[in-house]
N, C-alpha and C positions, 0 to 999 in steps of 0.2 A: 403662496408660501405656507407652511406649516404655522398651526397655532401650539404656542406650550406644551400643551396636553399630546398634541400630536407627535411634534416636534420628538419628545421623550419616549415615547410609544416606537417610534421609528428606530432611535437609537437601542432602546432595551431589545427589539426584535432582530438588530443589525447584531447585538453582542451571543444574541441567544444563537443565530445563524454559523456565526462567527464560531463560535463554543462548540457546538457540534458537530462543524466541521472536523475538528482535530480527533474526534474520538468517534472512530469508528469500529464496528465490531465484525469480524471476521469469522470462519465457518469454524470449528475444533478447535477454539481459541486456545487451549491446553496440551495440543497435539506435538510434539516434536517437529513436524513437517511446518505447523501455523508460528511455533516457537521461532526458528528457522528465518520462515520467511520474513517475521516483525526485526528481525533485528538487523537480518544481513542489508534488506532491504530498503531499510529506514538511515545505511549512513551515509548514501548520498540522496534520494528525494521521501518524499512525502510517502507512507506506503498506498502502494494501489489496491482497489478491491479487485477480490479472486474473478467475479462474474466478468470483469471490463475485455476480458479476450477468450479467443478458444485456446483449445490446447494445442496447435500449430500455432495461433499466436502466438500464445506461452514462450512455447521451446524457442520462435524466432527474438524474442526479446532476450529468452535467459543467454544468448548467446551474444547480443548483443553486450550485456550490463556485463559477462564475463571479459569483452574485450575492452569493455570502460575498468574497468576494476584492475586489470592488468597494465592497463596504461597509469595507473594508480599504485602499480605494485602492491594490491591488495590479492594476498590468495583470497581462491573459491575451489577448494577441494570438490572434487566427482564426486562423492559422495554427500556433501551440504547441494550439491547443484540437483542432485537425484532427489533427494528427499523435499526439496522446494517444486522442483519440477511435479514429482507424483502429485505432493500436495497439489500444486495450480491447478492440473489435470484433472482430479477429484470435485472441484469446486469451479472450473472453467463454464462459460456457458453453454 
């Protein structure tokens, strides 16, 4: 088992873990395109980082999260979808 000293060590490094997970930073974070993607993308999961797919990834997901989102009756104008799209493409792997 853990001794005190450790014990607390373990937990402060679990909180710091924990801490930086939530805040991540993103390519043109001031960008329209990065504007965009933090907000529409964040109101149903967690935001993804841009590198985690290619840009045929990309497009196969934005189509998918289009059809989550209308089963939600949330519009997604061509135009927010275009400028999220170009962004991911820009910064895809």
């Amino acid at each position: 088992m853990f001794s005190g000293a450790k014990a607390l060590l373990m937990i402060l490094l679990s909180l710091f873990v924990i801490s930086c997970a939530g805040t991540q930073t993103i390519p043109e974070p001031d960008s329209p395109g990065a504007k965009l993607f933090q907000e529409r993308c964040t109101q149903c999961h967690g935001l993804p980082g841009t590198k985690r797919h290619t840009p045929e990834q990309w497009d196969h997901l934005l189509v998918m999260m289009e059809s989550f989102m209308q089963e939600k009756s949330i519009e997604f104008p061509d135009q927010e979808k275009k400028l999220i799209r170009d962004y991911l493409h820009r910064h895809a792997l």
